[in-house]
C-alpha positions as CSV (number, residue, x, y, z in Angstrom):
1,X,13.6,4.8,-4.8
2,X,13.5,5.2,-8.5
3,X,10.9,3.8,-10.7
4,X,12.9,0.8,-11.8
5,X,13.3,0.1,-8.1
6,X,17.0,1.1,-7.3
7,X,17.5,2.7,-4.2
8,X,18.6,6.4,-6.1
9,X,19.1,9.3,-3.3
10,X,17.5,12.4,-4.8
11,X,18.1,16.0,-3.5
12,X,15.3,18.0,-3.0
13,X,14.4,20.5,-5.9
14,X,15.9,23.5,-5.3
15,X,15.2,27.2,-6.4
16,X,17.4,27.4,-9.5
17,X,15.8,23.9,-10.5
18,X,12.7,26.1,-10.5
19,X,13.9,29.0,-12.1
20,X,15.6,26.3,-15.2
21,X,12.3,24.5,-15.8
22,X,10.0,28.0,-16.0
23,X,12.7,29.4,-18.2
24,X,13.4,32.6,-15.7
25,X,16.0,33.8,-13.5
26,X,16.3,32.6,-9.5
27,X,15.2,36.0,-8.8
28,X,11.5,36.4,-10.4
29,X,11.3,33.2,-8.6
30,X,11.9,34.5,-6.0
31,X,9.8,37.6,-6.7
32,X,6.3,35.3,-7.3
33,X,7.3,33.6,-4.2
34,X,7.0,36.8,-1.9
35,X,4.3,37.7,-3.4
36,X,6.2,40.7,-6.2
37,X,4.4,42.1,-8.8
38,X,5.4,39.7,-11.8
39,X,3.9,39.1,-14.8
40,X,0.4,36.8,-15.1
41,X,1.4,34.6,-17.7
42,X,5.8,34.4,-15.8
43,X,4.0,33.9,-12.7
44,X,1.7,30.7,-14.0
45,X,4.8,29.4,-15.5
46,X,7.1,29.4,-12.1
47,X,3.9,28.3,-9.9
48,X,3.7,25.2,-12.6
49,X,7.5,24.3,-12.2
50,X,7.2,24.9,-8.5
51,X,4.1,22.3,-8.3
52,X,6.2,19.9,-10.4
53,X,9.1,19.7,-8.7
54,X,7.5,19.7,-5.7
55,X,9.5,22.5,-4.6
56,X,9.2,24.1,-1.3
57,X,10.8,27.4,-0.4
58,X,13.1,27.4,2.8
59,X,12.3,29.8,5.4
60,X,15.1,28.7,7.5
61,X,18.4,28.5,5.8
62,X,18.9,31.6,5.7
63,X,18.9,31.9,9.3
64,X,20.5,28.7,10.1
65,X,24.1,28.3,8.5
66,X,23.0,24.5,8.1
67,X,20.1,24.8,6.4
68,X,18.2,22.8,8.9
69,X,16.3,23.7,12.3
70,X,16.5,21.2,15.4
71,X,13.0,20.7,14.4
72,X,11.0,17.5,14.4
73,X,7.8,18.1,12.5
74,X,4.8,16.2,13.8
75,X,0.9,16.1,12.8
76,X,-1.8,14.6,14.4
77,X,-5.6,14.8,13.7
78,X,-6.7,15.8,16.9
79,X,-4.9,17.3,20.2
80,X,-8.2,17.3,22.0
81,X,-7.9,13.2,21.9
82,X,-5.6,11.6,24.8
83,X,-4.4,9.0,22.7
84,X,-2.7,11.3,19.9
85,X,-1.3,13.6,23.0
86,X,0.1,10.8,24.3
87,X,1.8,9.3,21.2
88,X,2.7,13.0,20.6
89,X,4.7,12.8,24.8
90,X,6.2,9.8,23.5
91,X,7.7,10.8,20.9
92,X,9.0,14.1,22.8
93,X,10.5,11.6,25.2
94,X,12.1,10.1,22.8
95,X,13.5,13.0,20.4
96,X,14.3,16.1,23.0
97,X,17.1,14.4,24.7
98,X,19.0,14.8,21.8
99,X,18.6,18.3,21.6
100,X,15.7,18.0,18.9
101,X,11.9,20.0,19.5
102,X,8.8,19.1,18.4
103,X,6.8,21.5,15.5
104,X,3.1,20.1,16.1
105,X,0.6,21.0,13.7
106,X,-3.4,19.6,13.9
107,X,-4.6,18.4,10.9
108,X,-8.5,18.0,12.4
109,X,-8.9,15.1,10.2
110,X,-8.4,16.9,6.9
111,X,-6.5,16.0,4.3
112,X,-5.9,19.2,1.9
113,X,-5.1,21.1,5.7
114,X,-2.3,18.3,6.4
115,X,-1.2,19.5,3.1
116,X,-1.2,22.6,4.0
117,X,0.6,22.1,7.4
118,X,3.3,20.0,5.1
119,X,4.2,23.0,3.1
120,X,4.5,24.9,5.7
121,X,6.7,23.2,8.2
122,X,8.3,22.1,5.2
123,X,9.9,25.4,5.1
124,X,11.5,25.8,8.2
125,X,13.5,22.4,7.2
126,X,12.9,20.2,9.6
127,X,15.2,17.2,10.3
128,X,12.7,14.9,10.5
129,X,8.8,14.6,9.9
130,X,6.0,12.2,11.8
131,X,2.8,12.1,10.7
132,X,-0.8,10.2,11.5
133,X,-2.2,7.3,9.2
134,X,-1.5,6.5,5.8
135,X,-3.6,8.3,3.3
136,X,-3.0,11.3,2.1
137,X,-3.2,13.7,-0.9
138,X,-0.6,13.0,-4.0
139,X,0.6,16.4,-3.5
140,X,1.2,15.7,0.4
141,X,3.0,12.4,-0.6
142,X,5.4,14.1,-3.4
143,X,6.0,16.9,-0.8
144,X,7.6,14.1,1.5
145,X,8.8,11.8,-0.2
146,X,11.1,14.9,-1.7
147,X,12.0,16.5,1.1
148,X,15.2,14.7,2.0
149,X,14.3,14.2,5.4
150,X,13.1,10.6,7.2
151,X,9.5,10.5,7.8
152,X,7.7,8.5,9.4
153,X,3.9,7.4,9.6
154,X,2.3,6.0,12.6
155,X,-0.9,4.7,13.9
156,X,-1.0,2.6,10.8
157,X,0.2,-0.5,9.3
158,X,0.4,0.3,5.3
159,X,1.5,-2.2,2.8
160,X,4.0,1.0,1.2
161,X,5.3,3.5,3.9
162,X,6.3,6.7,1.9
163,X,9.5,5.5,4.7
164,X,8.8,3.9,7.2
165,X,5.7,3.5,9.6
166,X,4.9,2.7,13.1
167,X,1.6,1.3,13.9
168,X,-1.0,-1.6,14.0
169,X,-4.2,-2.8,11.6
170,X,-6.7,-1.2,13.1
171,X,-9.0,-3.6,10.4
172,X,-7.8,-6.7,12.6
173,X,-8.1,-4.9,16.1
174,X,-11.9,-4.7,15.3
175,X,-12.4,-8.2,14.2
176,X,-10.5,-9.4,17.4
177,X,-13.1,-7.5,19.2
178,X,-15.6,-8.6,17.5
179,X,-14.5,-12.3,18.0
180,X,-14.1,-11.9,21.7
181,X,-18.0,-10.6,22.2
182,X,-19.5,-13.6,19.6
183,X,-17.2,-16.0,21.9
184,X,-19.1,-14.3,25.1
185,X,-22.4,-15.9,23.7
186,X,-23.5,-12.3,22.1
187,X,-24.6,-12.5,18.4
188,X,-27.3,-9.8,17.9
189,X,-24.0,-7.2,17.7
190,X,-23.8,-3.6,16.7
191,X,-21.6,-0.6,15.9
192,X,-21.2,2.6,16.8
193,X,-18.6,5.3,14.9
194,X,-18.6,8.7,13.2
195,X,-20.5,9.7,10.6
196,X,-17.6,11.4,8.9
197,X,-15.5,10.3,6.4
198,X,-12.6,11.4,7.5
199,X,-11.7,9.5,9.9
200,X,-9.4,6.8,8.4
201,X,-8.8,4.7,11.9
202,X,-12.8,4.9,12.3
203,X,-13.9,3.2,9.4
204,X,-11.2,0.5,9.1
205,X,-12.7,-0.3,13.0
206,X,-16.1,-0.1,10.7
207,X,-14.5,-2.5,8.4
208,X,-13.3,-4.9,10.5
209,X,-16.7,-5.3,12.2
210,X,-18.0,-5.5,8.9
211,X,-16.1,-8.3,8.1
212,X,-15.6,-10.5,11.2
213,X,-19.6,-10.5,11.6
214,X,-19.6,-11.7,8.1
215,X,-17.3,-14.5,9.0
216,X,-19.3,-15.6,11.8
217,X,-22.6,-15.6,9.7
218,X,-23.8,-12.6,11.9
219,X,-26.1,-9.4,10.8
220,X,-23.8,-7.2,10.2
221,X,-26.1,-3.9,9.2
222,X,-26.6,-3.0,13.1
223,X,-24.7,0.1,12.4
224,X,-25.1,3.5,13.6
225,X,-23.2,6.4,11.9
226,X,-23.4,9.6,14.1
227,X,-21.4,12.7,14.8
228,X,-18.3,14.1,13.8
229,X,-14.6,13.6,14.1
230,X,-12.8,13.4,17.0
231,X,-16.3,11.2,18.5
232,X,-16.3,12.5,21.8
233,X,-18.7,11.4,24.8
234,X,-21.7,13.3,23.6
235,X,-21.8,11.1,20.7
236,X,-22.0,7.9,22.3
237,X,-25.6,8.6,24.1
238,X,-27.7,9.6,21.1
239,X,-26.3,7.1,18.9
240,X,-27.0,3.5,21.7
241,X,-30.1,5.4,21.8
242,X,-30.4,5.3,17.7
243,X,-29.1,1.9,18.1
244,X,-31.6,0.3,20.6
245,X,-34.7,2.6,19.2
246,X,-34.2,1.0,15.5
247,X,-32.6,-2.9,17.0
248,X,-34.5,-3.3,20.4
249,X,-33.0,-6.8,21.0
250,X,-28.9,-5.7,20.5
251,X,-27.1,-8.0,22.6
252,X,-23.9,-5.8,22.6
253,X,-22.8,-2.6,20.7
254,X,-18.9,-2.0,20.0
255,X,-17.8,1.7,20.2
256,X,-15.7,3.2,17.7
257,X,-13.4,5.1,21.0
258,X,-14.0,4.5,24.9
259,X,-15.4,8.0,24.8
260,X,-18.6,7.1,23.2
261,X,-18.6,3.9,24.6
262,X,-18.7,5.9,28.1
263,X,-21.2,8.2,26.9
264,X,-23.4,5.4,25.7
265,X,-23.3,2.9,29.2
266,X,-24.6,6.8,30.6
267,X,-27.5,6.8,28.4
268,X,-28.1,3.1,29.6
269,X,-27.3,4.1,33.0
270,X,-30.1,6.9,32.3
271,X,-32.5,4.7,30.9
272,X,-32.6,2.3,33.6
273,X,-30.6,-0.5,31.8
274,X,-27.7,-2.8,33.1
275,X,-24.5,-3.0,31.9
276,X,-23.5,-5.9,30.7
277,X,-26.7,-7.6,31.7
278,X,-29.3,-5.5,29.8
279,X,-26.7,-4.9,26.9
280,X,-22.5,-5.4,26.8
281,X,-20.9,-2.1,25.6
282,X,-17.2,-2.1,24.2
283,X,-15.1,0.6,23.2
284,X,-11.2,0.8,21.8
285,X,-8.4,2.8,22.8
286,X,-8.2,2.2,26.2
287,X,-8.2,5.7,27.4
288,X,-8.1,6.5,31.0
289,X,-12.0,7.1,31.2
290,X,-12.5,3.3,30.5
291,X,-10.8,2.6,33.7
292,X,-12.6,5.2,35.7
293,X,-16.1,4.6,34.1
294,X,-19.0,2.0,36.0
295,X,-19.1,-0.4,34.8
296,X,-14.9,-0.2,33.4
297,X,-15.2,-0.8,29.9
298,X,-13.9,-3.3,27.9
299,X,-11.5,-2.0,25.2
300,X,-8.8,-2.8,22.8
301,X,-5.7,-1.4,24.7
302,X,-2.9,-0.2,22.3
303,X,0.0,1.7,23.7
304,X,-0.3,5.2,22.1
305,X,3.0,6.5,24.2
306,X,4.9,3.1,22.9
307,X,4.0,4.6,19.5
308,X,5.5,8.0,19.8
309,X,8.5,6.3,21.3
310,X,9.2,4.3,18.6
311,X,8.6,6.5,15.9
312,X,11.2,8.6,17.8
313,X,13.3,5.5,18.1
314,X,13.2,5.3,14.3
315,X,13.6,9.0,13.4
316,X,16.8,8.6,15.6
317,X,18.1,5.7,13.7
318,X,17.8,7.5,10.3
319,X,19.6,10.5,11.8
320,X,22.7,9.0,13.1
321,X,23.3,7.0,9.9
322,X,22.7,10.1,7.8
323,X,25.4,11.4,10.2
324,X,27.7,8.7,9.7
325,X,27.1,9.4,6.0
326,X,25.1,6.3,4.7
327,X,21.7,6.0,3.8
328,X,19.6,4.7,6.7
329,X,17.9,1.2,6.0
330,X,15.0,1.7,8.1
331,X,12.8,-0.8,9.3
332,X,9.6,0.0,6.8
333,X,7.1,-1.3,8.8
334,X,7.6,-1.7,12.8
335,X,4.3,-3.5,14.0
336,X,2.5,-2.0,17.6
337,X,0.9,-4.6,19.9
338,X,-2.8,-4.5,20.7
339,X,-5.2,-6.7,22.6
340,X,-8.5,-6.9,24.1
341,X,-9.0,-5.6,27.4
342,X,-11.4,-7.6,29.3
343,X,-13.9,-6.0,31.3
344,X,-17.1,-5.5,33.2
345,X,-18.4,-4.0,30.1
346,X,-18.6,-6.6,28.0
């Protein structure tokens, strides 16, 4: 879209648009590219024009007569976490029976590495790019929105997609849980997540607690900030122990994830209180462990898979009408279901 708000189809920059704006040939672009000998002062020119444009050289095309691989680019911040591996088999559920492969890159939770990754995949010219949450660096954000290629951003629900975006507010899941525990009679209510800022999802859970407990009239300060991201189980036992050593008489705590909500009802478990009866315990994500755990722990199930599908769904729907030679009106914001999962937890 163009900055008086037409709907303008750009090209991505391309190699001679570089070599124009530098005042050079295609070749020295070429040559500071691989890495030639060229001149300090021609190379700081052409690196200038290539951060610009936004240009991104293409490793492919010259191996592929099209110009483009059957390649889905996909990032995620975490492998190691079963709800991104999910969303990750749902989306190549959705894409590889129509002959298109997944190129998965893992950000772990940085920023200037998912820029990184973007360059990169950038080159092999994917047809299509999916990628976790909604911030990300200006550079990361120019890089796709120039690329010519769909993109999609899940596991989020922003107000301006760089395209489009499959997701939910993670800011309203909290508060729901949060309103389901103070309508269980518990008020003395506390928090568990990361202590990293990197994890986006984490602190808009932090943020919805934060503000629900505000609109109930409740403390909201019972927080405890420990480990980094992805919060596994060994986070959640040191930080209920943090949480009950500094606030004896928490009712409840919520749980960033199910996997330090089950490592925290073990550290109960350990020190001789009940679950709920001693203290309710709630997580989110409803990962298989909350199933499996004693007590089963009450969660805020969204359908990670149903994500991946979708997004695939989408990315579909913006290829064939690229196809068909039109521009794809895509859906900007296609809105995932949640809900609290009651419990013996909580």
């Amino acid at each position: 879209m163009s900055a008086n708000g037409s709907d303008i189809v750009t090209s991505p920059p391309r190699m001679s648009d570089v070599a124009r704006l530098a005042g050079v040939s295609k070749m020295t672009v070429s040559r500071v590219l691989a890495g030639h000998s060229v001149a300090i002062t021609t190379r700081e020119r052409v690196q200038q024009a290539i951060d610009q444009l936004g240009y991104v050289a293409d490793a492919a095309a010259g191996a592929l007569s099209s110009g483009r691989s059957e390649f889905v680019a996909v990032l995620v911040p975490s492998l190691a976490s079963s709800n991104f591996s999910d969303t990750v088999r749902g989306l190549s559920a959705s894409l590889e029976p129509h002959g298109l492969q997944l190129l998965i890159g893992d950000t772990d939770y940085h920023l200037d590495r998912e820029e990184r990754l973007v360059r990169s995949m950038l080159r092999h010219q994917p047809r299509c790019i999916a990628l976790t949450g909604s911030r990300h660096t200006e550079a990361t954000r120019t890089l796709l929105r120039r690329s010519g290629v769909p993109v999609v951003e899940m596991w989020d629900a922003p107000a301006d997609p760089i395209d489009a975006a499959v997701g939910f507010s993670n800011v309203n899941a909290a508060r729901e849980m949060v309103r389901y525990l103070a309508d269980k009679g518990y008020e003395r209510i506390g928090f568990i997540g990361g202590a990293s800022e990197l994890d986006r999802r984490g602190l808009d859970r932090l943020k919805g607690f934060r503000a629900q407990m505000k609109a109930l009239d409740l403390d909201d300060t019972r927080i405890i900030r420990l480990g980094e991201s992805p919060i596994t189980m060994s986070h959640g036992g040191p930080a209920i122990a943090a949480l009950l050593d500094t606030w004896p008489d928490t009712q409840a705590a919520m749980c960033v994830s199910d996997m330090s909500a089950f490592g925290a009802i073990m550290e109960c478990h350990r020190r001789g209180l009940t679950v709920p009866d001693d203290i309710a315990i709630a997580g989110f994500g409803n990962f298989e462990v909350s199933a499996c755990c004693t007590p089963t722990i009450t969660t805020v199930s969204v359908d990670a898979y149903g994500i991946g599908l979708r997004t695939g769904e989408t990315l579909l729907a913006a290829l064939e009408a690229r196809e068909q030679g039109i521009e794809p009106k895509l859906n900007k914001r296609k809105r995932v279901a949640y809900e609290v999962l009651a419990r013996e937890s909580a």
